[in-house]
Every structure is written in C-alpha cells, then in structure tokens.
LUMKE-201866 format. One record per residue (C-alpha): x, y, z. Coordinates in pm, 1 decimal. Example, Ala and Ser with C-alpha at 12.3 -4.5 7.8 and 13.67 -1.06 7.14 Angstrom:
// LUMKE-201866
<rec><px>1230.0</px><py>-450.0</py><pz>780.0</pz></rec>
<rec><px>1367.0</px><py>-106.0</py><pz>714.0</pz></rec>
END
This chain:
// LUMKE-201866
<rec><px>0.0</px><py>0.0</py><pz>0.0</pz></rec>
<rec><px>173.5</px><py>364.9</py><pz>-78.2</pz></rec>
<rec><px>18.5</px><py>713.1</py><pz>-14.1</pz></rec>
<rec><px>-117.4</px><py>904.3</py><pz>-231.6</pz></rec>
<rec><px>-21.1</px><py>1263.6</py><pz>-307.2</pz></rec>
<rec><px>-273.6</px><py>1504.3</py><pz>-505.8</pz></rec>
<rec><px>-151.8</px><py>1499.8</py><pz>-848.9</pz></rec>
<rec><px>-186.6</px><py>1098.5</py><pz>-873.4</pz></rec>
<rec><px>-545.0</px><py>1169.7</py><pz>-700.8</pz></rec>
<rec><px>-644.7</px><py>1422.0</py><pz>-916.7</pz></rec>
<rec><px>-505.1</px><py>1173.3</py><pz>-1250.6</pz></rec>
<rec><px>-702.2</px><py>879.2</py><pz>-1087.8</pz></rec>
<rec><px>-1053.2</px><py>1085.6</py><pz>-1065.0</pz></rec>
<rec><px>-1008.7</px><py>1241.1</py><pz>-1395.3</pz></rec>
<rec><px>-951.8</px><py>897.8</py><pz>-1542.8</pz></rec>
<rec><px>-1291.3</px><py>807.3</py><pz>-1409.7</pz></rec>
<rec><px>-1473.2</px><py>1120.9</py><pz>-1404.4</pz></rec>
<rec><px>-1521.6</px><py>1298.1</py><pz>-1725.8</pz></rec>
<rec><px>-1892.7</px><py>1504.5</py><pz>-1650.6</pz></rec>
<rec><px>-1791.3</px><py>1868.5</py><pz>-1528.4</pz></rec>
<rec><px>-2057.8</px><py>1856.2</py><pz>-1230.2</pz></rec>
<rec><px>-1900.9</px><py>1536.2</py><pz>-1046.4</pz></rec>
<rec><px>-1556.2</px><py>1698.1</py><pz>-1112.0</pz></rec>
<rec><px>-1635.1</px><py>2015.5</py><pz>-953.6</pz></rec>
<rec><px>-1806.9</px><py>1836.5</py><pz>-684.3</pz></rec>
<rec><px>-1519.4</px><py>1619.3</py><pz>-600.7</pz></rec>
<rec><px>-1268.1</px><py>1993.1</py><pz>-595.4</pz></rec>
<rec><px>-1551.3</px><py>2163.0</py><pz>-383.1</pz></rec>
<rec><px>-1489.6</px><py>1853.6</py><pz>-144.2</pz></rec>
<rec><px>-1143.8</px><py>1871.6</py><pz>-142.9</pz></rec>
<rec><px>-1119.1</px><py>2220.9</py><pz>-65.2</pz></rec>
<rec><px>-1375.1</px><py>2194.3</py><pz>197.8</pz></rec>
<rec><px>-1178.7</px><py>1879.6</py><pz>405.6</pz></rec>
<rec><px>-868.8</px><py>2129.3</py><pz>409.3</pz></rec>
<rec><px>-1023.2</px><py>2377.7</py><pz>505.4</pz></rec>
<rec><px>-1133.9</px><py>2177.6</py><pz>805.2</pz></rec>
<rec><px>-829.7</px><py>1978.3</py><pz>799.5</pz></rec>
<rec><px>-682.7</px><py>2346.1</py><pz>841.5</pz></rec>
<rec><px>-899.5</px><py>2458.1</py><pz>1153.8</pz></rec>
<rec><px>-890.8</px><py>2153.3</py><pz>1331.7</pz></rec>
<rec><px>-498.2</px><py>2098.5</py><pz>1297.5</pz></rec>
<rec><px>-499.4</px><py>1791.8</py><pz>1094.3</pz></rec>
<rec><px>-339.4</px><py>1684.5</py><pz>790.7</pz></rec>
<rec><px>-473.5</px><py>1903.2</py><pz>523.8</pz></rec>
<rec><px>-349.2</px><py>1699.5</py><pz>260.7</pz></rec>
<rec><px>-469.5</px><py>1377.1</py><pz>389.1</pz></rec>
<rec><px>-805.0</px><py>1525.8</py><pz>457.3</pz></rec>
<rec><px>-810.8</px><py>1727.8</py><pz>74.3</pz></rec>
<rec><px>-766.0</px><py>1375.8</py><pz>-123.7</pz></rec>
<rec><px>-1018.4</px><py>1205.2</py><pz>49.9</pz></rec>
<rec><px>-1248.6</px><py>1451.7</py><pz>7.7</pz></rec>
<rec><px>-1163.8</px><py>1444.0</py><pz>-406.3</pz></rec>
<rec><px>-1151.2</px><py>1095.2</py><pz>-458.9</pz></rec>
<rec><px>-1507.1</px><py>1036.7</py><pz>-218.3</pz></rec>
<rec><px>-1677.2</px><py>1018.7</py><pz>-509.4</pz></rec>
<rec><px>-1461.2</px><py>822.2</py><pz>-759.3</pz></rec>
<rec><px>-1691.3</px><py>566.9</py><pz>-892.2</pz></rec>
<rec><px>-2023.1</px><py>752.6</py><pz>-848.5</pz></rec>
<rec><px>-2032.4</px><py>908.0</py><pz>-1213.9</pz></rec>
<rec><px>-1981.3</px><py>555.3</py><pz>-1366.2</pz></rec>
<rec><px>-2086.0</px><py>328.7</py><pz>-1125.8</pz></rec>
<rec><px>-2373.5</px><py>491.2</py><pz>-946.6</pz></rec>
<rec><px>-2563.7</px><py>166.0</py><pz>-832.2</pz></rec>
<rec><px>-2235.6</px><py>31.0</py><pz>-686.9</pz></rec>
<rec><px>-2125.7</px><py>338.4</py><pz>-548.5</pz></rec>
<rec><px>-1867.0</px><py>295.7</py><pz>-272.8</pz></rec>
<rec><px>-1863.8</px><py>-39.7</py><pz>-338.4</pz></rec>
<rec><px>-1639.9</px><py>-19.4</py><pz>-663.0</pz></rec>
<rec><px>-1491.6</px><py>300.0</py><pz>-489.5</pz></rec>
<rec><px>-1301.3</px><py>48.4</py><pz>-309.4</pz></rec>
<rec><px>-1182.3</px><py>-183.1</py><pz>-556.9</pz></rec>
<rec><px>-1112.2</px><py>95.5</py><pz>-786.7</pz></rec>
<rec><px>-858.7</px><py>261.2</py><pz>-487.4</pz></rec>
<rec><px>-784.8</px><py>-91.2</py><pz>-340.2</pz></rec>
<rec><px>-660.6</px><py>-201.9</py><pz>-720.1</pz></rec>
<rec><px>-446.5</px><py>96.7</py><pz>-738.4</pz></rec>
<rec><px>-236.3</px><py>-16.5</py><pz>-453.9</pz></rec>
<rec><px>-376.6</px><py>294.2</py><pz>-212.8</pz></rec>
<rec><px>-318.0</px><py>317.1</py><pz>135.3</pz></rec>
<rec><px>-626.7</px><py>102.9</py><pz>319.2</pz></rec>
<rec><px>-697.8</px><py>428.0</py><pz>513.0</pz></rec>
<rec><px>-751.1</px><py>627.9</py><pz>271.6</pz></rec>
<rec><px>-981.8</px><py>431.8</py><pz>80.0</pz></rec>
<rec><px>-1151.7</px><py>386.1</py><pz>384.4</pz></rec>
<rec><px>-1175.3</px><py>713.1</py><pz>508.8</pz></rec>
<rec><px>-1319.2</px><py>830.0</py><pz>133.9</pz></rec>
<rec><px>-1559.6</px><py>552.2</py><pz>108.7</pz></rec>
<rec><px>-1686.2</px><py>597.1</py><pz>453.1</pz></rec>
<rec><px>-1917.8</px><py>886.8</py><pz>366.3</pz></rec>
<rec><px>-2154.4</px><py>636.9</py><pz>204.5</pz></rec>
<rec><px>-2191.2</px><py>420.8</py><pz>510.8</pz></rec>
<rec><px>-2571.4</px><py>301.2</py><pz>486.6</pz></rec>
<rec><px>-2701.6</px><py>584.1</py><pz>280.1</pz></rec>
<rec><px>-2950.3</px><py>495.0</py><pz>-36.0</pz></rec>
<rec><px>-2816.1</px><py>107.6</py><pz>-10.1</pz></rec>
<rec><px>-2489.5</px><py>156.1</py><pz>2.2</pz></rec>
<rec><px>-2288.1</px><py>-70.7</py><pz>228.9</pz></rec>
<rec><px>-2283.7</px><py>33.5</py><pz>578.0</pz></rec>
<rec><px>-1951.2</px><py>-193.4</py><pz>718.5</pz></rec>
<rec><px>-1753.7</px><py>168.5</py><pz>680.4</pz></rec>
<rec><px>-1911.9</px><py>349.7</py><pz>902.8</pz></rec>
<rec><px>-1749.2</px><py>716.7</py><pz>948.0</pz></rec>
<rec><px>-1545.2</px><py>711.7</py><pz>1291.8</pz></rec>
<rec><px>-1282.0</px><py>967.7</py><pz>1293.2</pz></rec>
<rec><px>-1358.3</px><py>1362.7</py><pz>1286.4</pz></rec>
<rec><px>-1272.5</px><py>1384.9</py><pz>931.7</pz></rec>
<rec><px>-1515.4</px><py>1069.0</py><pz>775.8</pz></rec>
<rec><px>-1789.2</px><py>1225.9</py><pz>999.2</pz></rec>
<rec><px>-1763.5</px><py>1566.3</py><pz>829.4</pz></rec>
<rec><px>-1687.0</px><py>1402.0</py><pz>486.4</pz></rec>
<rec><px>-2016.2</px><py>1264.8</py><pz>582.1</pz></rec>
<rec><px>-2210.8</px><py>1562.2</py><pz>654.0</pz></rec>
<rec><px>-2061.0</px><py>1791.2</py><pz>440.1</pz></rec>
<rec><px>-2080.7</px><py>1570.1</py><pz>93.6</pz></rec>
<rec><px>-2451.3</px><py>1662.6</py><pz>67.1</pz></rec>
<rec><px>-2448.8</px><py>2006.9</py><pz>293.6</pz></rec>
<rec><px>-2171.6</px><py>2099.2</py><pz>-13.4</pz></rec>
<rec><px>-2486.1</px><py>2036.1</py><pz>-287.8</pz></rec>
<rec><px>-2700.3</px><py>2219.3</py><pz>-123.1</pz></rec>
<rec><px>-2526.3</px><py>2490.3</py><pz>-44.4</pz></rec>
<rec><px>-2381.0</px><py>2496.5</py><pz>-382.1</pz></rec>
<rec><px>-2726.6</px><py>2501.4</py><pz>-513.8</pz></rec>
<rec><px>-2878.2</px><py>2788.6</py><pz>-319.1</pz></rec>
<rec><px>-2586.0</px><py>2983.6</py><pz>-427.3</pz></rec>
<rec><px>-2657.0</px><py>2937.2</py><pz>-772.7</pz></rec>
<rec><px>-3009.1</px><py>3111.0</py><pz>-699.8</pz></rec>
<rec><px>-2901.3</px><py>3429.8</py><pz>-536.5</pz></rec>
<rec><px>-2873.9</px><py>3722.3</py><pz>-738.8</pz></rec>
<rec><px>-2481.3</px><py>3699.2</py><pz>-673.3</pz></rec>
<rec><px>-2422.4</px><py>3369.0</py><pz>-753.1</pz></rec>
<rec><px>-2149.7</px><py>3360.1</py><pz>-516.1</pz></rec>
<rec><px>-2110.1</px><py>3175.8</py><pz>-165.9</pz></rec>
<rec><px>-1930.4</px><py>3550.4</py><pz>-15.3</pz></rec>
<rec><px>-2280.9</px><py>3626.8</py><pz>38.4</pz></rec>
<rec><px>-2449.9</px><py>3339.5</py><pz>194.7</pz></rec>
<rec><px>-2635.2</px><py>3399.0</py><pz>488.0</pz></rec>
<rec><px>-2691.5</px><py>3086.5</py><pz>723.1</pz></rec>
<rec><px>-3099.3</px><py>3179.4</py><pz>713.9</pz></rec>
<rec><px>-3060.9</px><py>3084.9</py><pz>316.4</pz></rec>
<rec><px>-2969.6</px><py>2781.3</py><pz>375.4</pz></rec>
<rec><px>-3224.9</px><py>2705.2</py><pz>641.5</pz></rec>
<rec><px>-3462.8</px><py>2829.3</py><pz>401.5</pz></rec>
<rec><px>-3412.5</px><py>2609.5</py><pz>126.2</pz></rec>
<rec><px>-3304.2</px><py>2319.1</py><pz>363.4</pz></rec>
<rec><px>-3665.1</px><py>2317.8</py><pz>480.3</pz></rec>
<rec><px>-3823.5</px><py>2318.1</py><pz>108.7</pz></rec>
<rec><px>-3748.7</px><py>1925.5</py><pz>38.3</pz></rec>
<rec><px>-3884.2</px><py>2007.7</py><pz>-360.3</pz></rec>
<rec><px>-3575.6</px><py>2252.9</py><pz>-352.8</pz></rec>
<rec><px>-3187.2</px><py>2036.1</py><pz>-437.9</pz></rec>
<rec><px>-3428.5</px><py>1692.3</py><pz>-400.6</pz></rec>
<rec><px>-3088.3</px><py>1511.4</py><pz>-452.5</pz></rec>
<rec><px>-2948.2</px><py>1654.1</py><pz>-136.7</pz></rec>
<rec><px>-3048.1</px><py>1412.7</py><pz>148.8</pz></rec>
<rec><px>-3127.9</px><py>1643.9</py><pz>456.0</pz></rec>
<rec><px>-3137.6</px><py>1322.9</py><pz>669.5</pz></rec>
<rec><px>-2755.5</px><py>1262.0</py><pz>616.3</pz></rec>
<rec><px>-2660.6</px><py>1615.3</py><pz>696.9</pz></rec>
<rec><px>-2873.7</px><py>1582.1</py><pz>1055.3</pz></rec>
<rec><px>-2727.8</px><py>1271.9</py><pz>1094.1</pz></rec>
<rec><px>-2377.7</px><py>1406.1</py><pz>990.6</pz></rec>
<rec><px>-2433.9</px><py>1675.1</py><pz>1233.7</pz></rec>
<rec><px>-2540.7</px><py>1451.6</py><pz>1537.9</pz></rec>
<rec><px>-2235.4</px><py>1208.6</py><pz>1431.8</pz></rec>
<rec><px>-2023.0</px><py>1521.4</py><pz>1485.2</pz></rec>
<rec><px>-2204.1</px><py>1646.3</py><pz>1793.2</pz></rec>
<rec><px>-2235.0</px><py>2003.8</py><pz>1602.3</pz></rec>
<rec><px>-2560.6</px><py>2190.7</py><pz>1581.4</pz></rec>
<rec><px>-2697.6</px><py>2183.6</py><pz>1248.8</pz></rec>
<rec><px>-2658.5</px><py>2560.8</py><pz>1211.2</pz></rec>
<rec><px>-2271.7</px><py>2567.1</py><pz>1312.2</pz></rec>
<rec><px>-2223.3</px><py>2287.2</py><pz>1019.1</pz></rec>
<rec><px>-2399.7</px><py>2512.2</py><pz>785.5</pz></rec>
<rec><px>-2235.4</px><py>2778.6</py><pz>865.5</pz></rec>
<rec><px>-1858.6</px><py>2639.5</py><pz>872.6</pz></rec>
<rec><px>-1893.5</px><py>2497.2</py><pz>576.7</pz></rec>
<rec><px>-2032.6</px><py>2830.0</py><pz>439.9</pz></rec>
<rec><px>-1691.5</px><py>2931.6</py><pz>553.6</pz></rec>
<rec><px>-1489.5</px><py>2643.7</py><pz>414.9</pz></rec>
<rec><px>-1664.6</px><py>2706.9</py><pz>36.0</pz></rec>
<rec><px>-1591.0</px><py>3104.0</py><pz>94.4</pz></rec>
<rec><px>-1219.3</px><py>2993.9</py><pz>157.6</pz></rec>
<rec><px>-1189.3</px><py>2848.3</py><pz>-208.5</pz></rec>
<rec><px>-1314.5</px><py>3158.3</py><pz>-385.8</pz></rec>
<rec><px>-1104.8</px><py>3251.6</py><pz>-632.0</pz></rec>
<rec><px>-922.3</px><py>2915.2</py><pz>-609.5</pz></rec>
<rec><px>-1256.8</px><py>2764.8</py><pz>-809.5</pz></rec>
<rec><px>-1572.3</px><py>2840.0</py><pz>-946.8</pz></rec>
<rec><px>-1836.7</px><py>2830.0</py><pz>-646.0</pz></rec>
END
C-alpha cells in the first residue's frame, strides 16, 4: 500500500470522471476537508484527497457506489486508510454498504458535508450573486426546509452528519459556508 499525493489523485478521478458537475463536486470537497483539515490541525493533505476521490466511482458506477470506490482505490495499490476514510461517507445511505461506518472527525464531516456541499452549492446558484461571499446561514435554512428545492441533497444525512459530529446543524452550515468562501477565487463556487 503507498500514499497518495494530489496529483496521482487528481489523474485517478479524472480517469474516471469525465462530466464537469461530479468533477467540480469532487474539488468543492477537497477544498472543503482542508479547510477543516486546516482549523482543526490535521493533515490538510490527507483530509483534501479524500475529500476528491469520495466520489470516484459515483459518475460511472452509481448503483455500486462505494462499493467499486473500493476496488477501484484498493486495485491501485492505495493506502487502506484512505480508501476507507473516502468511502466511509456512504456508510448506509440509499443502499450503500454500511460496514464503513465514518469514525474519525474527518469521515464524519466528509459525511455531513458531501450533501451540505450540494445544497449549499445550489442555493448559491439562486441568489442574485451567484457567489457563496454572500451566503447567509438563514438561506440555507430556508431552502433546507423546502425538500422540492436540491431533491438530490439528502437532509437526513446532513442531521445525521451533524449529530455524528455532535455540532448543531446551524454551526455545520455555517462552517462549511466558511470552508466554500475559503476556495473563492481558487474555483468556481
């Protein structure tokens, strides 16, 4: 097993992730984790790949997603922990496998903030702005009440994603508000 720096993460996504949306998904990820990785003193780059490689096989594999995740990472001779900690965000949600559950810090708010990341993303695109510098918390709230409003965005994993990380749902949203203002500039958000 060898570790995994970001340039051989970012060839191994592109090589299996070709649609624009799941690639800027996976870099909105990324740059989330290290920002958190960042706050929390932890290793940013550590926390940054498993946040852009979370998603590896969802574009082609979406019915197996997680599950081929691991081969895919497992076949390339990646660290165990690292596949783990990527595939853990997908512990028991919409049939995926739940024998990864998320147990450190980091697969907890990989967890949480994989969907909280699509939804905020997508009330940002609504604003007048289009920009996250702008976001207000009560947005958010807003549209996470209106179910109809990013359907695709399960607000049952980011409540459980919060209660895994003992966070009120408002200081998630509003951290990660922060962590997707922090990449500004960096990316289109």
């Amino acid at each position: 097993m060898r570790k995994m720096n970001r340039e051989e993460a970012w060839n191994l996504l592109t090589k299996y992730n070709k649609d624009p949306f799941h690639i800027q998904h996976a870099l909105t990820v990324e740059g989330v984790m290290k920002w958190y990785a960042g706050e929390l003193g932890h290793d940013s780059e550590f926390w940054s790949i498993a946040g852009l490689l979370h998603d590896i096989d969802f574009e082609q594999y979406p019915e197996q997603h997680c599950v081929k995740g691991r081969e895919i990472l497992l076949g390339e001779g990646i660290d165990e922990g690292l596949m783990r900690s990527a595939m853990s965000h997908g512990c028991g949600v919409g049939g995926i496998p739940d024998d990864i559950k998320p147990e450190s810090k980091m697969e907890k708010l990989l967890f949480a903030t994989d969907e909280l990341t699509g939804l905020i993303g997508a009330v940002t695109i609504m604003r007048p702005s289009k920009s996250v510098s702008d976001l207000e918390l009560s947005s958010v709230r807003k549209k996470f009440k209106d179910k109809k409003f990013a359907a695709g965005c399960s607000r049952d994993v980011i409540q459980q994603g919060a209660e895994m990380l003992g966070m009120p749902l408002d200081e998630l949203i509003e951290l990660t508000i922060q962590a997707m203002r922090s990449l500004i500039g960096q990316m289109e958000i």
